[in-house]
C-alpha positions as CSV (number, residue, x, y, z in Angstrom):
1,X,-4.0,19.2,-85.8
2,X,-6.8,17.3,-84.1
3,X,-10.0,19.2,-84.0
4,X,-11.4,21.1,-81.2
5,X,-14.3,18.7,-80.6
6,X,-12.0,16.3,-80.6
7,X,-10.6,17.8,-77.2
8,X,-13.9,18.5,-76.4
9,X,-14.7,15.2,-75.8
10,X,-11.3,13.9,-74.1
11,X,-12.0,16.6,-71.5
12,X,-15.7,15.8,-70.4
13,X,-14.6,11.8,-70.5
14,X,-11.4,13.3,-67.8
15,X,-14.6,15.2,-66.0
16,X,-16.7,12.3,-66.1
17,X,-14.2,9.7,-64.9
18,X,-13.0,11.9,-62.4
19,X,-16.8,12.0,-60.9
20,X,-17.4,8.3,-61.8
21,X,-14.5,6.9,-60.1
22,X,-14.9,8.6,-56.7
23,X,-18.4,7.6,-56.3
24,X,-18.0,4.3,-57.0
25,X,-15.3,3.9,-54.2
26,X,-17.7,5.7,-52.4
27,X,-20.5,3.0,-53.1
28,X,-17.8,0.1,-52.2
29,X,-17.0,1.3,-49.2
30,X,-20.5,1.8,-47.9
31,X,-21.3,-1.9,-49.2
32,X,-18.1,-3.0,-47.0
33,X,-19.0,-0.8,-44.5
34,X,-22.8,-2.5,-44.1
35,X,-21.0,-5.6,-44.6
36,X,-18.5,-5.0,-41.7
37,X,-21.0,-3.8,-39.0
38,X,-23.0,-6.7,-39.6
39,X,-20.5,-8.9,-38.9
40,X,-19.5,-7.3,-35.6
41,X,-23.1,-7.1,-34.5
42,X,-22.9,-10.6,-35.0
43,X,-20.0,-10.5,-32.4
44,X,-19.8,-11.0,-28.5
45,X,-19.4,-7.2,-27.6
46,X,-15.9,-7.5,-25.4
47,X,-15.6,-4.6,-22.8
48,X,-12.7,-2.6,-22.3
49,X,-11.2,-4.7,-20.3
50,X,-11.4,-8.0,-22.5
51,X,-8.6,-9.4,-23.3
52,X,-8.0,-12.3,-26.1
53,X,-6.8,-16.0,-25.6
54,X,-4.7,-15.9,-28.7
55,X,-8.2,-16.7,-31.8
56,X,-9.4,-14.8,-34.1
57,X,-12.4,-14.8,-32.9
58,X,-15.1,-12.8,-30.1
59,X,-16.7,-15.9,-28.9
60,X,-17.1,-16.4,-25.4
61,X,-14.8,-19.1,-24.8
62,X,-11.9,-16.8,-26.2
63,X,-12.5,-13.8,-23.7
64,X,-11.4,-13.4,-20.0
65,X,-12.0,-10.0,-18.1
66,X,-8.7,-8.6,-17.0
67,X,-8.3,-5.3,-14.8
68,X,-5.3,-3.7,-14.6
69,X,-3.5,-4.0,-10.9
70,X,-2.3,-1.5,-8.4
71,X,1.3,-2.3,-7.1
72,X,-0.4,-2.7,-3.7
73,X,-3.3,-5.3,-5.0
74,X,-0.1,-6.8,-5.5
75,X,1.1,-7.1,-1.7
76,X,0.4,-9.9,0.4
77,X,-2.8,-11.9,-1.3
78,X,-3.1,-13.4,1.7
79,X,-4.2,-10.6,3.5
80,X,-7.9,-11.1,3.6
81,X,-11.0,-11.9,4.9
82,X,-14.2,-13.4,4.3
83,X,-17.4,-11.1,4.2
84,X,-21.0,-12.8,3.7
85,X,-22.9,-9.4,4.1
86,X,-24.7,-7.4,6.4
87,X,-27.3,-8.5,8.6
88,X,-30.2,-6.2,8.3
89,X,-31.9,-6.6,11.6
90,X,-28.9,-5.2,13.6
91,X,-29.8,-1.9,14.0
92,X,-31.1,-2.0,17.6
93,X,-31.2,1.3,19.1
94,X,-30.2,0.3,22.9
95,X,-27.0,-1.3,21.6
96,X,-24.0,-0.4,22.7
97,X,-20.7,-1.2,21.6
98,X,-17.7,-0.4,23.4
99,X,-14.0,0.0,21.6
100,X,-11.0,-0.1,23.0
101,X,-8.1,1.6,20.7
102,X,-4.4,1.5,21.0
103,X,-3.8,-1.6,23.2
104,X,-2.9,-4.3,24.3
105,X,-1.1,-2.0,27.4
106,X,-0.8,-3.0,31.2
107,X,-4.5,-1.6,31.8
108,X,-5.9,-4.2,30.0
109,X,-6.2,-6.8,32.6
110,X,-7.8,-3.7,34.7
111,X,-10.6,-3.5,31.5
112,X,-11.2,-6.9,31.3
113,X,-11.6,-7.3,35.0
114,X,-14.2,-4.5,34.7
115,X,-15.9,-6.4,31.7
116,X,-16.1,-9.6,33.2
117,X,-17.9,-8.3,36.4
118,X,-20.6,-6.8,34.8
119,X,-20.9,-9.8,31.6
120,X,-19.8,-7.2,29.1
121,X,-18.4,-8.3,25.4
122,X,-16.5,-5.4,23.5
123,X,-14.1,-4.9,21.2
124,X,-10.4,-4.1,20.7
125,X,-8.9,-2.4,17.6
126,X,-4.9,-3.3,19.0
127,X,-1.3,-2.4,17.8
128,X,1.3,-4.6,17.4
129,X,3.8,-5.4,20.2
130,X,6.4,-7.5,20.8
131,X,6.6,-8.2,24.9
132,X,5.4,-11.4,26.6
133,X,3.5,-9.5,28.6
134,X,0.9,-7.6,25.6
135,X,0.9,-11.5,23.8
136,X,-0.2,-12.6,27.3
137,X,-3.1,-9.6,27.3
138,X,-4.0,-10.3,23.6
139,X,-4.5,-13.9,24.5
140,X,-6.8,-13.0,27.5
141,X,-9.0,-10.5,25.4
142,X,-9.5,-13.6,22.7
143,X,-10.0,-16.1,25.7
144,X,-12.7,-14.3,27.3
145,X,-14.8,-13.7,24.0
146,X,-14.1,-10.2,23.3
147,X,-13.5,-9.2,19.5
148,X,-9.9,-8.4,18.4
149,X,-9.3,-5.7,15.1
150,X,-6.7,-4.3,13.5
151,X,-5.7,-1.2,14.3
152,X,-1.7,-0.5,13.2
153,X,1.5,-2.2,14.3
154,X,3.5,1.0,14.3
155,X,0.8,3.7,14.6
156,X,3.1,6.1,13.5
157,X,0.8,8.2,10.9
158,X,3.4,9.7,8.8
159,X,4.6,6.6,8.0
160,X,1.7,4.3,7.5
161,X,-0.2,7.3,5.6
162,X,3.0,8.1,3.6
163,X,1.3,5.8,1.0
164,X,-1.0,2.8,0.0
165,X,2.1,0.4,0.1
166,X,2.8,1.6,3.4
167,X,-0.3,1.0,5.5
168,X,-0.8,-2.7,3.7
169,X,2.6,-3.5,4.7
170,X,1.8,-2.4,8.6
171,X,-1.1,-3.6,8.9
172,X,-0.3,-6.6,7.4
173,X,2.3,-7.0,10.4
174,X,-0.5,-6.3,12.4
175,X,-2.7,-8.9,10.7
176,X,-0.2,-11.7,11.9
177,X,0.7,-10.3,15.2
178,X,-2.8,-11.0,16.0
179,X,-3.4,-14.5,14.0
180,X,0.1,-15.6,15.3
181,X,-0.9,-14.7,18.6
182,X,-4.2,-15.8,19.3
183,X,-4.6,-18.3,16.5
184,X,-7.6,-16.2,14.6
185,X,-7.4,-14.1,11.9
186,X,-9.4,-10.8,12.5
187,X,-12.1,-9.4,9.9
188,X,-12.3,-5.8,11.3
189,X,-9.8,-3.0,10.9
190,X,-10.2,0.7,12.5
191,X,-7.9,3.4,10.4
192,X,-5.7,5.1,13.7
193,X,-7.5,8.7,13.6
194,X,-10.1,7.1,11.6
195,X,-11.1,6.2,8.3
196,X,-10.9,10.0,7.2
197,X,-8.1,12.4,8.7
198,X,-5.6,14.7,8.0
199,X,-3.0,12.3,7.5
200,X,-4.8,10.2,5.0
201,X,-6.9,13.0,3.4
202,X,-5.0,12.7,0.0
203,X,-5.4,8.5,-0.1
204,X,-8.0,7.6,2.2
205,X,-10.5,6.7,-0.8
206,X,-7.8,4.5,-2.2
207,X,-7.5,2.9,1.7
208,X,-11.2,2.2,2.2
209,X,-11.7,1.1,-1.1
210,X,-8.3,-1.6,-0.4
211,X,-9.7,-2.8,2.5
212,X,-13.2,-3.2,1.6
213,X,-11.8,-5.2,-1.5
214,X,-9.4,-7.5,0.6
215,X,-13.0,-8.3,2.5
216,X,-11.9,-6.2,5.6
217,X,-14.6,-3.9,7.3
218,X,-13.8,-0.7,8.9
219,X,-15.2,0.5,12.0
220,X,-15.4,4.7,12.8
221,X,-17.2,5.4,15.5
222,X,-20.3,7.8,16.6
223,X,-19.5,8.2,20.3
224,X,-16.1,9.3,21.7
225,X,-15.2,9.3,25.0
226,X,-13.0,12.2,24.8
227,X,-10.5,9.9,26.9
228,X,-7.2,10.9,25.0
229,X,-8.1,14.7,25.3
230,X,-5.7,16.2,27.7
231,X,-6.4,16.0,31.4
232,X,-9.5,14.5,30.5
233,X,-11.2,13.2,33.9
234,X,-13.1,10.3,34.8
235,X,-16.4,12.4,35.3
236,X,-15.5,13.8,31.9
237,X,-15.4,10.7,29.7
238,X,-18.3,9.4,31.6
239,X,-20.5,12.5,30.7
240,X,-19.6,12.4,26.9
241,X,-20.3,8.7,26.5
242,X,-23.1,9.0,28.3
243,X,-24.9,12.0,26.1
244,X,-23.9,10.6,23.7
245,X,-25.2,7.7,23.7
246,X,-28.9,8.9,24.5
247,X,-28.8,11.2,21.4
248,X,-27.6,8.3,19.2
249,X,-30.0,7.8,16.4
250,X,-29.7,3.9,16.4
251,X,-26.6,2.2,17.9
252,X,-23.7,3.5,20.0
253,X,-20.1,2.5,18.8
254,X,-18.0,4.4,21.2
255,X,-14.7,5.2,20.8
256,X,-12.5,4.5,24.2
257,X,-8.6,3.7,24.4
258,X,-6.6,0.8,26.0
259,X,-3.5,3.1,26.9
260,X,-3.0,3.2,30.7
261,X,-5.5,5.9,31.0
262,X,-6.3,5.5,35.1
263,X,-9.1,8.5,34.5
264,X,-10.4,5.6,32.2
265,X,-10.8,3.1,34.7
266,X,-12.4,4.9,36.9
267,X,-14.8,6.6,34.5
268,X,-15.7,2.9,32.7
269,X,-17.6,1.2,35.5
270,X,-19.8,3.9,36.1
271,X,-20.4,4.5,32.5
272,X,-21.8,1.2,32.4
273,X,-24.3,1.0,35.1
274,X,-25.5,4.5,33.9
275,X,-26.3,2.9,30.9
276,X,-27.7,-0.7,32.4
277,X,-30.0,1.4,34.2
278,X,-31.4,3.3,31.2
279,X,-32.1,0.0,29.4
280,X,-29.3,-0.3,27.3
281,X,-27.0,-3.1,26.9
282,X,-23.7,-4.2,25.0
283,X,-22.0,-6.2,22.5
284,X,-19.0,-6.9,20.5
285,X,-18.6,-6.3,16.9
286,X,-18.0,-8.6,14.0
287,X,-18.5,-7.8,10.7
288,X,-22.1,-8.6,10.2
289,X,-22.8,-5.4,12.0
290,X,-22.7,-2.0,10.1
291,X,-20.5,0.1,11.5
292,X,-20.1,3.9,11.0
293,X,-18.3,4.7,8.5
294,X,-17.1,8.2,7.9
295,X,-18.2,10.3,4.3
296,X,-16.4,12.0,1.8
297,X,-16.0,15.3,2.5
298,X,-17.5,17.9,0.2
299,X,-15.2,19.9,-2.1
């Protein structure tokens, strides 16, 4: 029998190898580990959205920046418009601009008519149509310099708001009502019920945000006439554009409506000499001028 300091021995030599052998994997991997991370610092950093050309290397030549679609990005690419900015010296207080929603309708030559005595340029957010007659009043609004934006083809809200697909795919009939039509593609949209409302409430940051990246601006407003409320009267509308446009805080963008409203007509021609006589004085939009847009609400 083998002697107990022979066993002695055999079992420290197990306790020391079983120390000696962990630690020095420990001591590799750090040394692979210092090796490693230099190397990548070496590296081009890619982000998260990087995607390789097929090397084996991070070099710059090797690394295009990819972001993932949205089905509706998809849609139409076409469908936009170019946008150089905002001027910053547009912010004139006495400026009024006057919007007409919802046409082209048979009081649209009645508007114009009213615009053109008095020298007035203003601008019409219109729905698609499909009579002679509205390509007729379309083609008048563009001939006589007034701006022309996108409001809807349909307007029907349950359907254009049902999803992001949905209002591209209107709007984007709207988009060539108007080009086909007049022979100029608009730059300006105006959300029916506006950029925020209770049809859109669940996608309406998803909408802006579309728009804005197609190059399209959208135009709220500060000002409404009040004009669709019902039985609205002509002394009506013209009191609410009126007020408020004296307690504006920089420039009026008033929201009015091309829909065969006859309290309209009669409540437009006074509204602008009211306003001629108090200094102020109007222009149509394009998208150099910041509109209002509407904020997020607070949840």
């Amino acid at each position: 029998m083998k002697s107990i300091s022979f066993w002695k021995k055999v079992i420290l030599a197990s306790i020391a190898a079983m120390i000696l052998i962990p630690t020095a994997g420990v001591i590799l991997l750090g040394v692979q580990n210092v090796r490693l991370r230099h190397e990548l610092e070496a590296r081009p950093i890619p982000g998260d959205d990087a995607v390789s050309m097929g090397t084996n290397t991070f070099d710059a030549a090797s690394i295009v920046r990819k972001r993932p679609l949205l089905s509706y990005q998809l849609l139409y690419p076409e469908f936009t418009a170019e946008f150089a900015g905002f001027a910053d010296d547009l912010s004139d207080p006495k400026e009024v601009y006057l919007t007409f929603d919802d046409g082209p309708s048979p009081s649209t030559p009645a508007i114009l008519d009213l615009l053109k005595k008095d020298n007035i340029k203003a601008t019409f957010f219109v729905n698609g149509k499909t009579s002679l007659a509205a390509a007729s009043w379309l083609k008048r609004i563009a001939a006589e310099g007034h701006t022309i934006g996108m409001h809807s083809y349909s307007h029907q809200y349950p359907i254009i708001y049902a999803s992001v697909e949905n209002f591209i795919e209107d709007l984007y009939k709207n988009y060539l009502f108007i080009k086909n039509t007049t022979g100029t593609s608009p730059n300006l949209v105006r959300f029916p019920g506006g950029s925020i409302n209770t049809y859109n409430i669940k996608i309406y940051k998803l909408l802006t945000a579309e728009m804005l990246r197609r190059g399209f601006i959208y135009c709220d407003w500060n000002i409404s006439g009040g004009d669709t409320i019902r039985d609205a009267k002509a002394a009506d509308i013209t009191t609410n554009v009126i007020n408020g446009v004296k307690v504006s805080w920089g420039p009026a963008f008033v929201l009015l409506h091309d829909n065969g409203n006859s309290e309209l007509l009669l409540a437009l021609p006074r509204i602008i000499q009211a306003l001629k006589a108090e200094g102020y004085h109007f222009s149509a939009l394009n998208n150099s001028i910041r509109p209002p847009m509407f904020v997020y609400p607070e949840y």
